[in-house]
N, CA, C and O of each residue as an XYZ file, in Angstrom:
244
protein
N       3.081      8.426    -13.514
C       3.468      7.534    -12.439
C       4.967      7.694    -12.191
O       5.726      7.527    -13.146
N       5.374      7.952    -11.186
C       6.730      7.901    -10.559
C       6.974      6.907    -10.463
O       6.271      6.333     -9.632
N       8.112      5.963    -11.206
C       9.186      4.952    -10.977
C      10.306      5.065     -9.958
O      11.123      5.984     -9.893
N      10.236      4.116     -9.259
C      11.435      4.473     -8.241
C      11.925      2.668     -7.967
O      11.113      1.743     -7.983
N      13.318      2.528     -7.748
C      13.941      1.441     -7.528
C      14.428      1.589     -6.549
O      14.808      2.709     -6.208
N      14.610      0.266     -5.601
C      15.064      0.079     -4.561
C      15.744     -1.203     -4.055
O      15.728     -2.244     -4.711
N      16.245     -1.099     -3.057
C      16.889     -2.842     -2.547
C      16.137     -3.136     -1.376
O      15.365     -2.305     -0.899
N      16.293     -4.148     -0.930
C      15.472     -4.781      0.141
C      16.427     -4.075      1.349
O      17.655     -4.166      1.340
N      15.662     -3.360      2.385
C      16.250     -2.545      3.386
C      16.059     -1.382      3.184
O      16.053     -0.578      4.116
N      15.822     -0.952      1.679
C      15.559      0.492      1.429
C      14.519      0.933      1.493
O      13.659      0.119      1.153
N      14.032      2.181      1.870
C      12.941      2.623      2.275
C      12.625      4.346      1.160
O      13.402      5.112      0.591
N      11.436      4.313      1.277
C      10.462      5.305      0.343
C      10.015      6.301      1.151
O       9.282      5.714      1.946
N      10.016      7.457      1.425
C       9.142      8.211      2.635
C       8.305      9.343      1.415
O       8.595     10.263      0.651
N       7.027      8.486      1.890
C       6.093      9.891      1.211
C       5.587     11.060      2.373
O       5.231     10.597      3.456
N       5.552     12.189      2.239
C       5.665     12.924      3.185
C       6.447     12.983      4.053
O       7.667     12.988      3.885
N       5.649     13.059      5.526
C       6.741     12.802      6.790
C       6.459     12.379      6.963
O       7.423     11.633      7.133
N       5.188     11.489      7.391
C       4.341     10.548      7.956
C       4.136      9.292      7.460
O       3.388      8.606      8.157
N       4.593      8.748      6.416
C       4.566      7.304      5.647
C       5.788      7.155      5.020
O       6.559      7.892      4.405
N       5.742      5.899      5.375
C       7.143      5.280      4.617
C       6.877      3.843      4.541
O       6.360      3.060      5.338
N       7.393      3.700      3.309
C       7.324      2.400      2.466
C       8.773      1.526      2.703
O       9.816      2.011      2.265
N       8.785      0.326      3.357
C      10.796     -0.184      3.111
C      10.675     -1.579      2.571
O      10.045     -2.514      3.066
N      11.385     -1.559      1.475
C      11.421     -3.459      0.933
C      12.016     -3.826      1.807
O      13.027     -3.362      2.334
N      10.970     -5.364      2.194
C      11.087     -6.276      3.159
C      12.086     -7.174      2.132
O      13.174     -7.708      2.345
N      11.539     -7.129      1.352
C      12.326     -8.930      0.831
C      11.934     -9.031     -0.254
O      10.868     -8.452     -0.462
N      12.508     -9.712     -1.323
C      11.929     -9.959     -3.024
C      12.128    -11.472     -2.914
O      13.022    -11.770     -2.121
N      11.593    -12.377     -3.439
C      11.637    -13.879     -3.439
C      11.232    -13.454     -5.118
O      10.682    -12.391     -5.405
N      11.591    -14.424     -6.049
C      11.071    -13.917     -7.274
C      10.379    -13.192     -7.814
O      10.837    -12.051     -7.866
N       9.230    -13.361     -8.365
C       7.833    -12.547     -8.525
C       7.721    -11.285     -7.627
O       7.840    -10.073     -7.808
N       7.434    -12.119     -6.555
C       6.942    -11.349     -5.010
C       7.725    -10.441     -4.312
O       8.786    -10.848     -3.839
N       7.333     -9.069     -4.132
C       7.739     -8.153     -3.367
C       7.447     -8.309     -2.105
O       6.420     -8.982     -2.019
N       7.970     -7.928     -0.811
C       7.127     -8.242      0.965
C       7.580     -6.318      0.668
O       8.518     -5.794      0.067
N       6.675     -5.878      1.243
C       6.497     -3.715      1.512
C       6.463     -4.076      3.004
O       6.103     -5.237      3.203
N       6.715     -3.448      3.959
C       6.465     -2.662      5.260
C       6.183     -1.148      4.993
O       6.942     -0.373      4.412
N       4.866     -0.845      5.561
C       4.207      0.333      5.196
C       3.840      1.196      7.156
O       2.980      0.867      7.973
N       4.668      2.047      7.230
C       4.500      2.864      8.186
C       3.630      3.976      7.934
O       3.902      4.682      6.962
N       2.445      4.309      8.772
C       1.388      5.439      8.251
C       0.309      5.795      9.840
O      -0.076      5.202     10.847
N       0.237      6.731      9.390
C      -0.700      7.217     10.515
C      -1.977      6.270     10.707
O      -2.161      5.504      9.761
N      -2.665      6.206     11.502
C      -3.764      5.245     11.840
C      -5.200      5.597     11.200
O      -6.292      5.032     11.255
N      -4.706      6.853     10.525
C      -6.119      7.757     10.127
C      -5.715      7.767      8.431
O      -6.296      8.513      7.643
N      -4.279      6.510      7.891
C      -4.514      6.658      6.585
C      -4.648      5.300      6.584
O      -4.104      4.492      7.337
N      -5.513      5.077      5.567
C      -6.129      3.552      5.084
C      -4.923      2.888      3.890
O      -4.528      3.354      2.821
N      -4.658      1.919      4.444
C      -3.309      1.078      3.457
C      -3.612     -0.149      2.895
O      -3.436     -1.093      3.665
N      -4.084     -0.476      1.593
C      -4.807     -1.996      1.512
C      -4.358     -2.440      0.350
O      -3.779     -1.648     -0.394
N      -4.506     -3.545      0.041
C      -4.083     -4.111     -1.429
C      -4.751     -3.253     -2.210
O      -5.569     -2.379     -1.920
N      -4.136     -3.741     -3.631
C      -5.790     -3.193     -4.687
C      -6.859     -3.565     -4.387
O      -7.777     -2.787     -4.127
N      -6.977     -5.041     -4.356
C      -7.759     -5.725     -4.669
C      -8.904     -6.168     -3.612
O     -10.023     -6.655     -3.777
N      -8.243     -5.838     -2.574
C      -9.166     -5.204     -1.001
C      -9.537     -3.793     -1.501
O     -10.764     -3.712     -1.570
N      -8.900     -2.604     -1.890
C      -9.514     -1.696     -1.934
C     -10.839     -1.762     -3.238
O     -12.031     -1.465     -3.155
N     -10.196     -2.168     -4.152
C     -11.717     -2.279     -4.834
C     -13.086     -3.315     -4.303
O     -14.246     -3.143     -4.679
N     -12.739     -4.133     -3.589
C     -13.747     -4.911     -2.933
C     -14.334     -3.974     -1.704
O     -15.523     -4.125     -1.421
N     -13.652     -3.136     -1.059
C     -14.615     -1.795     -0.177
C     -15.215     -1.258     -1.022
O     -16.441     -1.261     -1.137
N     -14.337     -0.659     -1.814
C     -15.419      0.209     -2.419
C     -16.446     -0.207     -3.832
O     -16.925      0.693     -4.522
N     -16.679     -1.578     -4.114
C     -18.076     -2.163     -4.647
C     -18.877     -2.121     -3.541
O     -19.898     -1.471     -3.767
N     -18.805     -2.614     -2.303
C     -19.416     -2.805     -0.730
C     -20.175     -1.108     -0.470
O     -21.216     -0.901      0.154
N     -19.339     -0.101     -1.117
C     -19.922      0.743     -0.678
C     -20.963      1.298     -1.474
O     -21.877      1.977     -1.006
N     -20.830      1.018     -2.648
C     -21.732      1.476     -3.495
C     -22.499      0.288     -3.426
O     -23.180      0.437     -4.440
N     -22.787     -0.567     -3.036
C     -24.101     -1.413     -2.763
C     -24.794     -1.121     -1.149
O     -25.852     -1.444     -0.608
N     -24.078     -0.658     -0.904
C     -24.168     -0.469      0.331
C     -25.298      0.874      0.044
O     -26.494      0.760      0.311
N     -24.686      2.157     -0.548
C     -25.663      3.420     -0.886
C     -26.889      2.888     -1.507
O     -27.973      3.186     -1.005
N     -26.823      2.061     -2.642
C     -27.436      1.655     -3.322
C     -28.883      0.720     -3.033
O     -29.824      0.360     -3.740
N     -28.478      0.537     -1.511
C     -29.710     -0.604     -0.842
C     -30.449      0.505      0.332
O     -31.378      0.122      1.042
């Protein structure tokens, strides 16, 4: 896993096409702004593992 630090305003560019910039830190809580093509899927974890149980019940029925 790549560690990387940043300040709020600073921005991450993976590729050319996505970029990550801290919005804001309030304690705990990070705010991300996530720039990405419309054809890449961007979701929490915890949304992404809830698609993909959906999908394997989904094959599964």
């Amino acid at each position: 896993m790549l560690i990387l630090t940043r300040r709020v305003g600073e921005i991450i560019r993976i590729n050319d096409d996505i970029s990550v910039q801290v919005l804001s830190v309030s304690g705990q809580q990070v705010k991300l702004g996530v720039v990405a093509p419309e054809t890449v899927a961007v979701h929490r974890e915890e949304i992404y593992q809830r698609i993909q149980a959906e999908r394997v019940t989904d094959s599964a029925a």
